[in-house]
NUBADO-757511 format. One record per residue (C-alpha): x, y, z; residue in one letter. Coordinates in Angstrom, 2 decimals, padded with zeros to 5 digits. Last residue first. Layout:
<recs>
REC        x        y        z  r
REC        X        Y        Z  a
...
</recs>
This chain:
<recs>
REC        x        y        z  r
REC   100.54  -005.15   094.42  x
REC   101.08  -005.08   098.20  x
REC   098.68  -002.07   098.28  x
REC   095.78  -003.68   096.09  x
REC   095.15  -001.22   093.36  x
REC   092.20   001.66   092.81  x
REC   091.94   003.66   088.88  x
REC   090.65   007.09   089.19  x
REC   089.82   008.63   086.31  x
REC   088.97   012.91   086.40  x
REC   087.86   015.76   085.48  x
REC   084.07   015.42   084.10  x
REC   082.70   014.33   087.57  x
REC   084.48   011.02   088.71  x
REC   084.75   008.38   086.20  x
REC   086.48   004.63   088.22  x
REC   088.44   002.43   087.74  x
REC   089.38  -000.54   089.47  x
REC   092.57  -002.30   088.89  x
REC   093.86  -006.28   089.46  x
REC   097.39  -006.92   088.93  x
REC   098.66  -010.23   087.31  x
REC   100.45  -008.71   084.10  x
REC   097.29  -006.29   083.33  x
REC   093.91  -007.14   085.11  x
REC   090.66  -005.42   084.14  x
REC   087.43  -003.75   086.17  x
REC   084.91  -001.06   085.60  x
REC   082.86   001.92   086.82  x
REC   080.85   003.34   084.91  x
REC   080.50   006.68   084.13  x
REC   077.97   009.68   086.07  x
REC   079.80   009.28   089.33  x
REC   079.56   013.34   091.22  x
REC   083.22   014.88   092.08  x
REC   085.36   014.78   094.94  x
REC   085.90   010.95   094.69  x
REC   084.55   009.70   098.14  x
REC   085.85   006.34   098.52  x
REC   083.34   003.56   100.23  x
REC   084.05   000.06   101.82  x
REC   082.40  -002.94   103.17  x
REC   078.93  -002.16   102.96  x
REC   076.76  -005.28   103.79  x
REC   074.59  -006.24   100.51  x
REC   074.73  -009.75   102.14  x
REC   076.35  -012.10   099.14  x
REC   077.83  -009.43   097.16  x
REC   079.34  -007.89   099.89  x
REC   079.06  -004.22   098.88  x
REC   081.47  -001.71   097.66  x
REC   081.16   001.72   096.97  x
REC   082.25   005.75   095.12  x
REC   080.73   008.73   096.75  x
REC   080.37   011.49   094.33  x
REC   077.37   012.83   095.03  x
REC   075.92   011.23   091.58  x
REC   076.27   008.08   092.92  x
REC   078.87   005.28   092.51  x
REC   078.69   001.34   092.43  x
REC   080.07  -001.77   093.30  x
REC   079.53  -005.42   094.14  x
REC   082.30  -007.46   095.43  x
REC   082.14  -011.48   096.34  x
REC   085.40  -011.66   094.50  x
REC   083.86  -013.16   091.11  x
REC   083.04  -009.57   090.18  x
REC   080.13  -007.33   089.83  x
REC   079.77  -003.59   088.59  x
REC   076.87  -001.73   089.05  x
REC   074.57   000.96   086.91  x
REC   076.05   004.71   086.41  x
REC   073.14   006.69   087.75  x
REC   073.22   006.79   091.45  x
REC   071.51   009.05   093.90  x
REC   073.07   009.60   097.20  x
REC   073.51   008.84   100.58  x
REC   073.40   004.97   100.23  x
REC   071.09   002.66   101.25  x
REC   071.75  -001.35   101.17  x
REC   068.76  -004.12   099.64  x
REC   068.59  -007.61   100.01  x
REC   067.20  -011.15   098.09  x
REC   064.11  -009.19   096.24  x
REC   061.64  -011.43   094.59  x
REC   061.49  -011.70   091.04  x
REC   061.30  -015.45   090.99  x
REC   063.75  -016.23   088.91  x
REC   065.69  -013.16   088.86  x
REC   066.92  -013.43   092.30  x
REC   067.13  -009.72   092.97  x
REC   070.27  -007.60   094.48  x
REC   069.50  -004.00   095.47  x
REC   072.04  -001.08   095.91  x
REC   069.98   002.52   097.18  x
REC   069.51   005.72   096.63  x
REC   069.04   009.32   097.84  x
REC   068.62   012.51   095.81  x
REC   067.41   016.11   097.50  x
REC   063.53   017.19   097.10  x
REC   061.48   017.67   094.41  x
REC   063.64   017.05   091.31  x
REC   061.85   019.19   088.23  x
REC   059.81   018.45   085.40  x
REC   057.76   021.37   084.09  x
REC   055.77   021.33   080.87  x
REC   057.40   023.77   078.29  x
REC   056.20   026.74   076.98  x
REC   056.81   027.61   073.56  x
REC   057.33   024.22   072.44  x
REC   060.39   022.68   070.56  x
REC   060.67   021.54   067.41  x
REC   061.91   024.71   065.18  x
REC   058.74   026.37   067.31  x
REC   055.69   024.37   068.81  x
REC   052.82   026.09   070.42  x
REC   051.48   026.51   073.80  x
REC   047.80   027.12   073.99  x
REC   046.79   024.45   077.15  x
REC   050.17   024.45   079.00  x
REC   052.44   021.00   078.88  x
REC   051.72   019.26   082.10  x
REC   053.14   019.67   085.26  x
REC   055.38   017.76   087.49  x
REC   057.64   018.35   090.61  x
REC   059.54   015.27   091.16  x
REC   060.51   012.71   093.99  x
REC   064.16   011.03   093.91  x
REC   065.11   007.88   095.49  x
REC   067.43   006.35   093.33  x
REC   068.10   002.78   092.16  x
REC   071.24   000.74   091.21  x
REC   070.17  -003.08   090.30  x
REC   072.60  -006.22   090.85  x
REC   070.71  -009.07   089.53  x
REC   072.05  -012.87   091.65  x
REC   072.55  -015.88   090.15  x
REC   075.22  -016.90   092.59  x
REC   077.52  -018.05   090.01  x
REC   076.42  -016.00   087.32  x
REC   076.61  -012.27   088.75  x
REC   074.35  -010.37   087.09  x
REC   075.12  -006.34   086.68  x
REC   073.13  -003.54   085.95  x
REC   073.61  -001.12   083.02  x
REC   073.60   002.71   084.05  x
REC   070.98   004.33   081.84  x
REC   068.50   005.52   085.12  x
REC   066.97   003.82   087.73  x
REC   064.33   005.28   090.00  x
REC   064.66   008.24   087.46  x
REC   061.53   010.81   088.81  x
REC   059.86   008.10   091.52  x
REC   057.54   009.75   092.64  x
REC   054.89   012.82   092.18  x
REC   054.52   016.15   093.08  x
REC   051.93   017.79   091.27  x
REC   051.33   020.45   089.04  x
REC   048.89   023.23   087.82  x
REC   048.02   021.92   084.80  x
REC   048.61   018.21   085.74  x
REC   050.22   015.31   084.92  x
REC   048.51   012.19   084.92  x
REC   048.59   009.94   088.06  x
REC   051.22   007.09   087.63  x
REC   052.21   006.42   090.82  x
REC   049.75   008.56   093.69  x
REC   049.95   012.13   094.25  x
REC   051.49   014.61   096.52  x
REC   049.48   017.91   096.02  x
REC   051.37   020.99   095.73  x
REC   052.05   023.51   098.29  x
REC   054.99   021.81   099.99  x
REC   056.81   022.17   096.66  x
REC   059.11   025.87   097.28  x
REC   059.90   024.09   100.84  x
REC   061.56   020.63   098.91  x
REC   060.26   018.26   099.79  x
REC   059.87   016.39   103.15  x
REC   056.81   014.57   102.91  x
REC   058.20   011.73   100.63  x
REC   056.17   011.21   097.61  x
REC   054.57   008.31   096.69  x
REC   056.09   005.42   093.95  x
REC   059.53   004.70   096.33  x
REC   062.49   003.29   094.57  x
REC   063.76   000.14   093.35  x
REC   060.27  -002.05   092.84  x
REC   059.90  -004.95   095.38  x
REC   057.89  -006.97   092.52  x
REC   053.80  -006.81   093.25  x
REC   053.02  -010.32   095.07  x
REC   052.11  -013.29   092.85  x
REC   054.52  -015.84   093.99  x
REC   056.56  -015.84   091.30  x
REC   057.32  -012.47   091.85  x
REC   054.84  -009.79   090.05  x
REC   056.02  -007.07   087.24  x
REC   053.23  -004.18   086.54  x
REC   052.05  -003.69   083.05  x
REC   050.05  -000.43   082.75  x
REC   046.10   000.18   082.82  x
REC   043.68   002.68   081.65  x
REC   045.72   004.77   078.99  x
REC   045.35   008.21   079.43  x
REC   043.59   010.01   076.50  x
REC   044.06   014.05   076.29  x
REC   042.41   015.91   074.14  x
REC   042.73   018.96   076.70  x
REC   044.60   017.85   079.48  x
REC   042.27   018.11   083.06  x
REC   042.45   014.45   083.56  x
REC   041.46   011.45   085.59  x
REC   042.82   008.11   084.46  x
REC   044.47   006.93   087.28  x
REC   045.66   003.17   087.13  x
REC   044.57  -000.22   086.52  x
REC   046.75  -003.30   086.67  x
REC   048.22  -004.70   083.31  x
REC   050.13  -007.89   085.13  x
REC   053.32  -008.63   084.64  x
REC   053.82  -012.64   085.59  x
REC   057.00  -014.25   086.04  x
REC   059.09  -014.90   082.87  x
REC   057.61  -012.47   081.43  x
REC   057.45  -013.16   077.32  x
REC   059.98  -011.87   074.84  x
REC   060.05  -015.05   073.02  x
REC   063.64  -015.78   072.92  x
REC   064.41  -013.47   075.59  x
REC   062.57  -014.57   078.11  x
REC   061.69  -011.67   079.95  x
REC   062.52  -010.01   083.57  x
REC   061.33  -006.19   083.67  x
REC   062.81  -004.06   086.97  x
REC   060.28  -001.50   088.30  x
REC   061.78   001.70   089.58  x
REC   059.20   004.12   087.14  x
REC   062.66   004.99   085.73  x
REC   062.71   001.31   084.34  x
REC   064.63  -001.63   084.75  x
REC   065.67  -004.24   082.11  x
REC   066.42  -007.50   081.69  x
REC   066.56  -010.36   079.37  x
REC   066.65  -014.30   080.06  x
REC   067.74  -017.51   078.70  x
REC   065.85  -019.75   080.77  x
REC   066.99  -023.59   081.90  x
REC   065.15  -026.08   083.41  x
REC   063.66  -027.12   086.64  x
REC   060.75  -024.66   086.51  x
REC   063.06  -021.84   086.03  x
REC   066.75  -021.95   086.02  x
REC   068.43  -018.38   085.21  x
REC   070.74  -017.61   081.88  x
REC   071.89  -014.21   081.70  x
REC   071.66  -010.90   079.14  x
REC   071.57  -007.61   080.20  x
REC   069.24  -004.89   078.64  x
REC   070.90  -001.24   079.03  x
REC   068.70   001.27   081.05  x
REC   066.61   003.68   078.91  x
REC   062.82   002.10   079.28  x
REC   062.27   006.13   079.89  x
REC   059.48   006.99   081.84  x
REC   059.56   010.28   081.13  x
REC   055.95   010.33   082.94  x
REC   053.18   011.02   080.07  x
REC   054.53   007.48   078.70  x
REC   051.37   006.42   076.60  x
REC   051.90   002.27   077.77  x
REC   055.12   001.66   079.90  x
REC   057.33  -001.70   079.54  x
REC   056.40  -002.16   076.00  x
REC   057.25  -005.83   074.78  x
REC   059.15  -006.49   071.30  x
REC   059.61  -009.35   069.28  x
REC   061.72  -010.43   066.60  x
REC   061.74  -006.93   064.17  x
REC   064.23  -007.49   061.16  x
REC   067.29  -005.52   061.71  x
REC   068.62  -008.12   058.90  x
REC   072.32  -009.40   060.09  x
REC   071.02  -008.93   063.79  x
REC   067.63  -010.00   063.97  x
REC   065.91  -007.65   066.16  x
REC   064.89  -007.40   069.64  x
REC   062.83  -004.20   071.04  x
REC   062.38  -004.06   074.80  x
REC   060.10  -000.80   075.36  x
REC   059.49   002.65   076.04  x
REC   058.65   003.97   072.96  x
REC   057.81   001.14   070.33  x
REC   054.90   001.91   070.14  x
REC   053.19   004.92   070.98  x
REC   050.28   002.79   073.43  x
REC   047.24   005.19   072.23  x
REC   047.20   008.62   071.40  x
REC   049.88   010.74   070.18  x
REC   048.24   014.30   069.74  x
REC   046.60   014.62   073.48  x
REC   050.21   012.79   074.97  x
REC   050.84   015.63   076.91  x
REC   053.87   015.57   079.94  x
REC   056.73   014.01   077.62  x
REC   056.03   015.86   073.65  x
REC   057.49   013.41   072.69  x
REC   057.60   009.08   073.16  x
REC   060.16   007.78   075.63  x
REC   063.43   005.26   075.17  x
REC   064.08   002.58   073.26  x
REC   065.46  -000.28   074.66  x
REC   067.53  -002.94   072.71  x
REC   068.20  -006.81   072.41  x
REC   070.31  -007.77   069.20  x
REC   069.68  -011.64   068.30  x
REC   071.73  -013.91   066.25  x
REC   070.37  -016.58   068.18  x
REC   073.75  -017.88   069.86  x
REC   074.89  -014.84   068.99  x
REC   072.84  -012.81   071.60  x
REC   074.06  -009.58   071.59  x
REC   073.43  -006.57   074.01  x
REC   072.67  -002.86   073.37  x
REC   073.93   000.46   074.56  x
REC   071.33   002.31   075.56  x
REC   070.50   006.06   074.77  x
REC   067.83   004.82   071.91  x
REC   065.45   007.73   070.95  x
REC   061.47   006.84   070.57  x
REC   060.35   010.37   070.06  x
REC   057.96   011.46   067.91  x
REC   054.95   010.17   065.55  x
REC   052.44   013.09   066.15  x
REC   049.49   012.84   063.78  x
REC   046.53   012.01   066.25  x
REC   046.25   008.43   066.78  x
REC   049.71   006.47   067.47  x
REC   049.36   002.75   068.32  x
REC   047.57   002.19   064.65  x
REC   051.11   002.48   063.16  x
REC   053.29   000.22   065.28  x
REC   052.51  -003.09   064.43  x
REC   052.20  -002.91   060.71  x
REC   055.38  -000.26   060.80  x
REC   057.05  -002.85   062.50  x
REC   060.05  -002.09   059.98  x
REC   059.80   001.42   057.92  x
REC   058.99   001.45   054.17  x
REC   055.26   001.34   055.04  x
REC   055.83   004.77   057.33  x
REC   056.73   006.82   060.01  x
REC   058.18   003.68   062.64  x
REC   058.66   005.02   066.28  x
REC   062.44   003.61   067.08  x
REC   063.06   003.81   063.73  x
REC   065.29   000.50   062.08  x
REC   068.05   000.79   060.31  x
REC   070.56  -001.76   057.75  x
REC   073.55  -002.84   056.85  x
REC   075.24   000.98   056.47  x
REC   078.45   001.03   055.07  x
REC   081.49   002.35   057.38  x
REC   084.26   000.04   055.71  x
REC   085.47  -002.25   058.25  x
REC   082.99  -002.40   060.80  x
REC   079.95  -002.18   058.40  x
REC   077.08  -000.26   060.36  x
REC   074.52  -001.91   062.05  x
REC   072.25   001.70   062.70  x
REC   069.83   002.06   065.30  x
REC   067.12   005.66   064.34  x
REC   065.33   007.97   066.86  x
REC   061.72   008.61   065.61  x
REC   060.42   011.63   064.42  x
REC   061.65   014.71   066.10  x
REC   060.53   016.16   069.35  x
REC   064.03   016.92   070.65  x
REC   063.01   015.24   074.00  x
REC   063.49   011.72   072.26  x
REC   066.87   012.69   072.37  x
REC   068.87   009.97   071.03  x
REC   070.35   008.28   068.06  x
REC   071.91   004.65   067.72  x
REC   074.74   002.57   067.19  x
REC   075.21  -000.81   066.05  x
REC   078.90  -001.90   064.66  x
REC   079.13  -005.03   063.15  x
REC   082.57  -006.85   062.24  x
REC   081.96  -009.87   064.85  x
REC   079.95  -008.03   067.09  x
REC   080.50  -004.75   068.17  x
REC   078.09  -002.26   070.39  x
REC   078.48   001.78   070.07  x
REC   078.27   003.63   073.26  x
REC   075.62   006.09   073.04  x
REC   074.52   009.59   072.99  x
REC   074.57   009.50   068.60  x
REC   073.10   012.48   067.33  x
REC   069.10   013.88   065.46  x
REC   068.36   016.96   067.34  x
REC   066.72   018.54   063.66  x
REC   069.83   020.95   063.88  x
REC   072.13   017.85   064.40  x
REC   071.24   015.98   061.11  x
REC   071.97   018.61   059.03  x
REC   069.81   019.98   056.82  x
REC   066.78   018.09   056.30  x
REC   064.70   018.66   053.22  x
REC   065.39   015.01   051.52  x
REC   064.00   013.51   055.05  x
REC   064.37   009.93   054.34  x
REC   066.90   010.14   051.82  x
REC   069.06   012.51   053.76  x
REC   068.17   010.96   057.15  x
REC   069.47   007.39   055.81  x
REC   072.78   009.46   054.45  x
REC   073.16   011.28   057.59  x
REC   072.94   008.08   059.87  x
REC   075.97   006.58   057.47  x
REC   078.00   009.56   057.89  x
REC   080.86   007.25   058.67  x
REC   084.36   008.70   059.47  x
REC   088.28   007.23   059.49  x
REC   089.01   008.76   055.92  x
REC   085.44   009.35   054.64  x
REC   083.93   005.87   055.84  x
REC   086.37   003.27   057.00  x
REC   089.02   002.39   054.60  x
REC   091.35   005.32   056.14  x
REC   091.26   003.95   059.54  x
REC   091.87   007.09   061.72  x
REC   095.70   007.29   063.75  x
REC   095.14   006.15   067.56  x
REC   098.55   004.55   067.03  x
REC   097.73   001.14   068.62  x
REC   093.81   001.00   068.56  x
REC   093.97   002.19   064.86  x
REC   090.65   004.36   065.30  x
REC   086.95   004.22   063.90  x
REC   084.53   007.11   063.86  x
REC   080.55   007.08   064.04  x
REC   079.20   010.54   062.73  x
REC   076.05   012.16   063.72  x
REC   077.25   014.18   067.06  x
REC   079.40   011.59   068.25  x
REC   080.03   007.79   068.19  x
REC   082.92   006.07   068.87  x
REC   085.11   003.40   068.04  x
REC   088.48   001.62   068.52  x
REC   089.98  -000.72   066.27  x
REC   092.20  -003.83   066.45  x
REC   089.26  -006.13   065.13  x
REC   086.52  -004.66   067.46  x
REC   087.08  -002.06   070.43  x
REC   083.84  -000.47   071.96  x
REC   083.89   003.36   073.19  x
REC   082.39   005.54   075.22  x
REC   079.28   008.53   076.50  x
REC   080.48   011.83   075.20  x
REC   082.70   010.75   071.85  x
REC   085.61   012.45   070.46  x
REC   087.56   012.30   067.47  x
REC   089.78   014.35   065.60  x
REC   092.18   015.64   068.76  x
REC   093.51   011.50   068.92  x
REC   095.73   011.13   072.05  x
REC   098.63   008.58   072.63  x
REC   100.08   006.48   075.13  x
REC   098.82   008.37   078.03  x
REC   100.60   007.36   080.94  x
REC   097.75   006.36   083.49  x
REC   100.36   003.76   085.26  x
REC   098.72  -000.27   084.29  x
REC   096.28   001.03   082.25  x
REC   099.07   002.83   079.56  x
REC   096.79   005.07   078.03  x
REC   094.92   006.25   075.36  x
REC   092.59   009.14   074.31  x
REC   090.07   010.10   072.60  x
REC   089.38   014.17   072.27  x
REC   087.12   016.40   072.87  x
REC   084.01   015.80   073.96  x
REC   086.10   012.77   076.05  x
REC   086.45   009.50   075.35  x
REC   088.74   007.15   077.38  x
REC   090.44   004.29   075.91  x
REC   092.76   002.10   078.59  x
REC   095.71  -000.09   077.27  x
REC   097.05  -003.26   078.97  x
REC   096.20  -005.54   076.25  x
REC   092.47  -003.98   075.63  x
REC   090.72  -001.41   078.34  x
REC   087.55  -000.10   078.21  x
REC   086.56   003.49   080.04  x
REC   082.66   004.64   080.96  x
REC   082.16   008.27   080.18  x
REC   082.68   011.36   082.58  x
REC   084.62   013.39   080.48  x
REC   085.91   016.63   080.39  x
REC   089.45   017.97   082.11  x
REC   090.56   014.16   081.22  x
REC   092.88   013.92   084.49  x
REC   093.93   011.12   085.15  x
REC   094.51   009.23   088.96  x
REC   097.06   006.92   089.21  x
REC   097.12   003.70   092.50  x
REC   093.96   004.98   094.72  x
REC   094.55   002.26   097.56  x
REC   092.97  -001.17   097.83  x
REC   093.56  -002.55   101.43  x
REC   089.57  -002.41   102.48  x
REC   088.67  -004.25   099.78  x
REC   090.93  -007.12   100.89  x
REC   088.11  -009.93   102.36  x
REC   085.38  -008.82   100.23  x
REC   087.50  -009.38   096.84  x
REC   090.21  -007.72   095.28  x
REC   092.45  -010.42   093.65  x
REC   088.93  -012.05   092.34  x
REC   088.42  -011.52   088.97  x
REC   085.42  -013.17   086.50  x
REC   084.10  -009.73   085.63  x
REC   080.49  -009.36   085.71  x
REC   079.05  -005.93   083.75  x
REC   076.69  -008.65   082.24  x
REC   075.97  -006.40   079.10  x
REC   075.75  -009.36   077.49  x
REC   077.84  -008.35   074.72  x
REC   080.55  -008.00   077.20  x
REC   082.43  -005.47   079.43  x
REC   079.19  -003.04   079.62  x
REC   081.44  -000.60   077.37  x
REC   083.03  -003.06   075.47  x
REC   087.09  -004.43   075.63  x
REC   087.12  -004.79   079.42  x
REC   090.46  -006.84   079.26  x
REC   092.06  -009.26   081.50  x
REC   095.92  -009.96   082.10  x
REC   098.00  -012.85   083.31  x
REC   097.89  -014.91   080.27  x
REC   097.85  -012.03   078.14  x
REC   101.53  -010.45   079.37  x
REC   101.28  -007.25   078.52  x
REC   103.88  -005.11   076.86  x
REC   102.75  -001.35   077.10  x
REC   102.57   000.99   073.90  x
REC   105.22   003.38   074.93  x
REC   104.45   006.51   077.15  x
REC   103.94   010.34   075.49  x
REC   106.25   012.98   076.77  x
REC   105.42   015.67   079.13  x
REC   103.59   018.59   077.30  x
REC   100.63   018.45   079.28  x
REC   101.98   018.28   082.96  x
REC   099.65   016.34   084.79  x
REC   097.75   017.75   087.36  x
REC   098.45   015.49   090.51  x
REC   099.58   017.36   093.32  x
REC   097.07   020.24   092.68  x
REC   094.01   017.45   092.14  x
REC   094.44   015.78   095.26  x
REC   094.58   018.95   097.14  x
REC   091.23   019.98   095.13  x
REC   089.81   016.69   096.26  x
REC   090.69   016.87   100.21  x
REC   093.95   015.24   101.09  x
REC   093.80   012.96   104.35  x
REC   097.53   011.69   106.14  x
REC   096.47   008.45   108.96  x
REC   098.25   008.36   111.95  x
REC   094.75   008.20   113.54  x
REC   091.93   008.18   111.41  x
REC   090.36   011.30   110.58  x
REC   087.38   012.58   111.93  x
REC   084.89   013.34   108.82  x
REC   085.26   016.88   107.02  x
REC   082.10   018.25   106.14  x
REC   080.68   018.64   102.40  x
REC   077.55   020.52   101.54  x
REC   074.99   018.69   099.39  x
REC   072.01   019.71   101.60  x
REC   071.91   016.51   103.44  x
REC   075.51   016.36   104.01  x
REC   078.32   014.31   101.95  x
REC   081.31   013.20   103.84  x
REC   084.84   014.30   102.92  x
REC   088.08   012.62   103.53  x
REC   086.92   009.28   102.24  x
REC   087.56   006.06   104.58  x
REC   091.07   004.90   103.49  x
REC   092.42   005.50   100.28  x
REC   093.02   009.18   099.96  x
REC   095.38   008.89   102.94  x
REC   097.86   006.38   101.72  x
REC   097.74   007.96   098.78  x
REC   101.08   009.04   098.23  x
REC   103.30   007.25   101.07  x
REC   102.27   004.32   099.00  x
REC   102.71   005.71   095.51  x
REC   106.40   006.27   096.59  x
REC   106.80   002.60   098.03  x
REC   105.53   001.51   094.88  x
REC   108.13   003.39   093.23  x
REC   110.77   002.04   094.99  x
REC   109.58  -001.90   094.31  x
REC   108.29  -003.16   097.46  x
REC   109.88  -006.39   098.92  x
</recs>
């Protein structure tokens, strides 16, 4: 028999649950589908009116959790694999249909990826951190002197996050700061490497130097690192930063400046010219224990469009970069795009997995691009697994100074055929009307003066994807998405880092995308599903035969693992930028979900 309550939340979203109440159109307008019969539909701003929560309502108790019936997500990508594969299988392809919206939160600004630890759930906003009771969506308590715009990681019965230049650690019961760590709860370790690095820097954020990440945790390690390689500043920096007191371990620069910098012997004749920039790290990254091993990607060199005064390969911009962990000494790196004059970012989260090759066991890394190409390595020697081949490309152009690099590595199955990449690489004819004009050119042709449309723009973008272990299978999230592209203008100039006039990069007609599952072994592709829209928040597997994922529309889904059949979609009201995760507390399965900046959504079973 159903608990009163449950009978209340029932009769509640009964209608919210079933097929969405809103379809998405072409041109991003929203039409109402044909309802189901018998069935009660609320559109989004309904939804929201009945559930605003009423801000000076009492905060709940820490919950009780049974841990023998409960699961956590405790790290952003679940584990330091960044598998994103949960071992649950309450829901599963056979029930999906029966989940129902069970509390909805409303964070008025965030759209970062939740964790959850003994029944609590930490969400970050720009504003605040807060936490709540994952079983109802009571916040438990809320912490106004931190905040954080992409997540968390718990560690040792703390909570932390990264913003702006500081990384910040919490009391994961009482959200109070840890006093031992840093300045009362703070670390300005990155400001203290800039400050002796750079002893004419003022602060960090006015050069564009800040933490866009999740931080990763390892046995009382915290790594974080700095973005925006569009800020045109030397080098984004990874800290491992002391977990209990906020020291700094050690750093390595994405694009090494100088002797005292690690890989500077390897890096420093890859950049001719004088310009040394970019190289930001947006991905969370994944441990290896077993080897002591962190895996990274680091993301595009600067200016993006004109590479005239950064030639050759600019490493390590858009590559795999593993380090040892206690040291930040370099292990190995491998560049998945030479001279990036694309925004080609190598900005998706590495996962970790073991695959059989060859009759014998692999430990293997990878990583897609926004070129749509997904890289497979062995991550102990940072070799392909199956072959990537450095195929020629176009060289021709009209960039003054300019020096395209002749070839780029392209990954190959097993068998020796070009890798099913995730997304188109030539345009679509139907662009956008303002684009017909411009010439549709092939993958990697240079950016012009005048402009081009070219494809993909972010085939995949920083979402993590998933690998489920059992069935071997890599879950990959791609978009369809051509772009309008021009080169920086001959003559402009920079200013306080930035150029006069900018190179244009612009989406060229509207979003789609698609859910792909490869067998990593051989790099061939085992089945691919369209959806309407674009997504960016990676996938989410689980041991009940489910994969999901959500796209920028706002459409939230879930595949049959085994088939890539669609078994069940949710549209949220507001566009998927977080990912989605899953965690069980006293026997009850949830899904969660980020939708837009407003909003967590977190799906039960019915009869649950």
């Amino acid at each position: 028999m159903l608990r009163p309550w449950r009978v209340l939340v029932i009769a509640f979203v009964l209608g919210v649950t079933a097929a969405p109440a809103r379809a998405q159109t072409a041109d991003g307008a929203t039409q109402k589908n044909d309802q189901q019969k018998g069935q009660i539909t609320l559109s989004p701003e309904e939804l929201r009116a009945q559930t605003t929560r009423d801000t000076s309502a009492p905060l709940a108790p820490v919950p009780q959790v049974d841990r023998a019936t409960s699961r956590n997500w405790p790290l952003h990508n679940l584990d330091l694999a960044n598998s994103r594969f949960a071992t649950l299988d309450q829901i599963n392809s056979s029930n999906i249909t029966s989940v129902a919206v069970r509390w909805l939160y409303h964070t008025r600004n965030s759209g970062s990826t939740p964790i959850v630890v003994d029944g609590m759930m930490y969400l970050t906003t720009s504003e605040s951190v807060v936490a709540l009771d994952a079983a109802t969506g009571r916040p438990v308590w809320i912490n106004t002197t931190a905040s954080s715009n992409r997540g968390a990681a718990y560690g040792d019965g703390k909570i932390y996050v990264a913003k702006d230049a500081r990384v910040m650690a919490l009391d994961s019961r009482t959200g109070k700061p840890i006093e031992s760590f840093g300045d009362k709860g703070v670390s300005h370790a990155l400001t203290e490497v800039l400050k002796a690095k750079y002893p004419h820097l003022g602060k960090p954020a006015e050069w564009g130097y800040y933490f866009n990440m999740a931080p990763q945790y390892y046995n009382g390690i915290v790594i974080v690192g700095s973005a925006l390689s569009e800020n045109h500043i030397p080098g984004g920096v990874v800290l491992a930063v002391d977990g209990r007191t906020g020291k700094l371990l050690w750093k390595f620069f994405g694009v090494p400046q100088g002797p005292e910098d690690e890989g500077w012997e390897i890096a420093k004749d890859t950049w001719v010219g004088g310009v040394r920039h970019g190289g930001g790290i947006w991905a969370t990254p994944s441990i290896d224990p077993d080897s002591g091993t962190l895996h990274m990607t680091i993301a595009n060199p600067s200016p993006d469009q004109d590479g005239s005064a950064r030639k050759g390969i600019n490493l390590f911009t858009n590559a795999f970069v593993s380090l040892d962990l206690k040291t930040g000494k370099l292990k190995w790196y491998y560049q998945q795009v030479h001279h990036d004059l694309w925004d080609y970012d190598a900005g998706q989260q590495p996962t970790l997995f073991e695959i059989r090759v060859g009759g014998r066991m692999v430990k293997a890394i990878a990583a897609a691009n926004k070129n749509g190409f997904v890289y497979i390595l062995n991550r102990e020697t940072g070799q392909p697994i199956n072959p990537i081949v450095e195929m020629p490309m176009p060289t021709a152009t009209a960039t003054p100074g300019e020096e395209v690099w002749p070839t780029q590595p392209i990954p190959h199955t097993a068998a020796g055929r070009v890798m099913a990449p995730t997304a188109s690489q030539f345009p679509q004819e139907d662009v956008y009307p303002r684009y017909a004009p411009y010439p549709k050119v092939p993958f990697y042709t240079p950016p012009t003066q005048t402009g081009a449309v070219h494809a993909p723009r972010e085939a995949v973008h920083y979402g993590s994807s998933s690998v489920n272990p059992q069935t071997g299978l890599l879950f990959v999230a791609g978009k369809e998405l051509p772009i309008f592209l021009t080169a920086i203008p001959v003559g402009a100039t920079l200013k306080n880092g930035q150029f006069s006039t900018a190179g244009r990069r612009e989406s060229a007609a509207p979003e789609a995308g698609n859910v792909s599952a490869y067998n990593p072994a051989t790099g061939e592709l085992v089945w691919r599903t369209p959806i309407g829209g674009g997504p960016s928040a990676g996938t989410l597997a689980t041991a009940g035969n489910l994969v999901f994922t959500g796209d920028r529309q706002g459409t939230f889904y879930g595949f049959d693992a085994a088939t890539g059949k669609l078994l069940w979609k949710f549209y949220t009201g507001a566009g998927i930028r977080g990912g989605q995760i899953t965690y069980q507390v006293n026997g009850v399965q949830y899904i969660t979900v980020p939708s837009g900046g407003d909003a967590i959504l977190t799906f039960a079973l019915l009869d649950r």
